[in-house]
C-alpha positions in Angstrom: 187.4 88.9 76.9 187.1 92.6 76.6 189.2 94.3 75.0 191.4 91.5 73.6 188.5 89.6 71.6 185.9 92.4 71.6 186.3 95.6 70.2 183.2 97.8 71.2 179.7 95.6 72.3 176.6 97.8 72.5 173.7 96.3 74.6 170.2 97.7 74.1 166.5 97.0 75.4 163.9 98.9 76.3 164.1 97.9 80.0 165.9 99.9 82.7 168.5 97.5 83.8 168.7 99.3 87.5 165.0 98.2 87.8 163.7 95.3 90.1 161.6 92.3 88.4 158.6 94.2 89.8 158.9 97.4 88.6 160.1 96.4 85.2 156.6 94.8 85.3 154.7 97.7 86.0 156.6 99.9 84.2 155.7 98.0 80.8 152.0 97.5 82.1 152.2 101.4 82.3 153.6 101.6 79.0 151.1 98.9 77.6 147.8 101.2 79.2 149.4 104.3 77.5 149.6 102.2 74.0 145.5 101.0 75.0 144.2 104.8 75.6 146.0 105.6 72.5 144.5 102.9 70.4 141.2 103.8 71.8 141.5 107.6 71.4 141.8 106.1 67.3 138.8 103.6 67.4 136.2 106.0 69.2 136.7 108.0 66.4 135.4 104.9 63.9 132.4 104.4 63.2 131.5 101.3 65.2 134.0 101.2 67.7 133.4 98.0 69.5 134.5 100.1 72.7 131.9 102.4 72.5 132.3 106.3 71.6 134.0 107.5 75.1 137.4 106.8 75.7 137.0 107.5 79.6 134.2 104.4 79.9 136.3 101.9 76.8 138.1 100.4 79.7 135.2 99.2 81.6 134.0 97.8 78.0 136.8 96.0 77.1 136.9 94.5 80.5 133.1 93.6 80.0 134.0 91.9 76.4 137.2 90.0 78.0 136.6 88.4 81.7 133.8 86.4 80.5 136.7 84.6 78.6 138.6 83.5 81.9 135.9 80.9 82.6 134.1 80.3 79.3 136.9 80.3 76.4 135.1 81.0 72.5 135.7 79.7 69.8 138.4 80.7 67.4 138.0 78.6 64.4 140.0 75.1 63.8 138.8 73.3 66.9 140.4 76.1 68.9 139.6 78.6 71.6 140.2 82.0 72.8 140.9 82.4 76.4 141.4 85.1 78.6 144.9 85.8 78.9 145.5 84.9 75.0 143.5 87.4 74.3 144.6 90.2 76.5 148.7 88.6 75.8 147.8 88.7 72.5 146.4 93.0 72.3 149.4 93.5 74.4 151.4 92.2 71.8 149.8 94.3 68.8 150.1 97.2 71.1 153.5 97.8 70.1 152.8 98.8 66.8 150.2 101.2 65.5 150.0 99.1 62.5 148.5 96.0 64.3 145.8 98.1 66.1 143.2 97.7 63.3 143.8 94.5 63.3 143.2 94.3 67.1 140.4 96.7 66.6 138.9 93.9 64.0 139.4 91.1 66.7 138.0 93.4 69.6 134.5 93.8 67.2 134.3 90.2 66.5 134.7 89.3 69.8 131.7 92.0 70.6 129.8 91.1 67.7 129.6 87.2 67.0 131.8 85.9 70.2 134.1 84.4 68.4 137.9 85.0 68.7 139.9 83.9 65.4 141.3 87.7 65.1 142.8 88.0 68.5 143.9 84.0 69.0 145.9 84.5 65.0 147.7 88.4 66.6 148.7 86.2 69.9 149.6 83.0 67.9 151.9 85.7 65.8 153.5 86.5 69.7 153.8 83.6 71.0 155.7 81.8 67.9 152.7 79.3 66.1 153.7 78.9 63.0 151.2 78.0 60.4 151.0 74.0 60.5 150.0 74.5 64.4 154.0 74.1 65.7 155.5 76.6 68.6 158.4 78.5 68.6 160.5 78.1 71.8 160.3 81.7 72.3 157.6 82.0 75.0 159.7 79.0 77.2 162.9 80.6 76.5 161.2 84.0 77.5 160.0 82.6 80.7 163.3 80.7 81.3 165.3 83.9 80.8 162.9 86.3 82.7 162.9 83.7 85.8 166.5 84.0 86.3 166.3 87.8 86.1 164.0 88.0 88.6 164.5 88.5 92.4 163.6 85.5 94.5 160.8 85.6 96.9 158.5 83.8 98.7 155.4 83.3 97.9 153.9 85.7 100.4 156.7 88.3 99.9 155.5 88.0 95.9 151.7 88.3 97.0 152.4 91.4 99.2 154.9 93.1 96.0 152.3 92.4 93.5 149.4 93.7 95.3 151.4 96.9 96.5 152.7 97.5 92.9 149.8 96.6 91.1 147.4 99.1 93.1 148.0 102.2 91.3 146.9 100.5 87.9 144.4 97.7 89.4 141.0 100.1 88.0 141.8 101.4 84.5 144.6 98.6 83.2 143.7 96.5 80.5 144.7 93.0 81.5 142.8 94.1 85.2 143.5 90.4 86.2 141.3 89.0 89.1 143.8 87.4 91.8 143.3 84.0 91.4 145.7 81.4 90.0 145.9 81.5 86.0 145.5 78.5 84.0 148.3 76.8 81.9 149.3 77.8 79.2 148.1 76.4 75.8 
């Protein structure tokens, strides 16, 4: 193939190809809480913040605003829901882009204010590929498809042990802080 049918190829992404599965994952989580503390260090200086006025304790308050949603989903307009990890997939997401955060800063207050999730389910449905008449992209199975066979191959246990000894550094301030239990499937 190369260099009979291609000339020159460049290959880029944001992830360190030398990396294991694992620490890719944290790596991005890292990357993700850097994005959060930024966002917040922006909303705490609003008026209103619905994370409170101290970026040191907005953790603890987003956390306080999001877990309930593991076991009690709210609503989100349309006979839908807002669940947990929508929610916190769906902030990751607008992380990426300081443009989306008052958007995500919107969600975040109605959440607080009224319980209700329309804001953050419409920034995650934006992710995940729903296009307007309710239809999904393939991009979150094609995602998962790709990622899988990227990944090393462990056993259960093995990936048990790997998370929890990877996970440990972020497991008090990160924003997704997700209890180890089995996650639901996805909608």
């Amino acid at each position: 193939m190369f260099p009979d049918k291609v000339r020159a190829m460049v290959l880029d992404g944001a992830a360190d190809p030398r990396q294991d599965g694992a620490t890719r994952r944290l790596s991005q989580q890292k990357a993700s809480q850097r994005s959060f503390e930024l966002m917040v260090a922006s909303c705490v200086k609003l008026a209103g913040c619905p994370l409170g006025t101290d970026p040191s304790q907005a953790g603890a308050a987003f956390q306080q605003l999001v877990r309930p949603l593991i076991d009690k989903p709210v609503p989100a307009g349309k006979n839908r829901t807002l669940n947990f990890n929508q929610a916190t997939g769906g902030i990751t997401a607008g992380l990426y882009m300081a443009s989306e955060w008052p958007k995500i800063i919107t969600g975040i207050r109605r959440l607080a204010k009224e319980r209700r999730g329309d804001k953050l389910l419409a920034i995650y449905d934006t992710f995940a590929g729903r296009t307007a008449d309710g239809k999904w992209r393939n991009y979150l199975d094609a995602n998962f498809a790709i990622n899988c066979n990227d990944e090393q191959a462990r056993t259960p246990e093995q990936e048990t042990n790997h998370r929890h000894e990877r996970r440990q550094p972020l497991r008090q301030r990160h924003l997704r802080q997700v209890p180890d239990r089995p996650r639901g499937p996805h909608p």
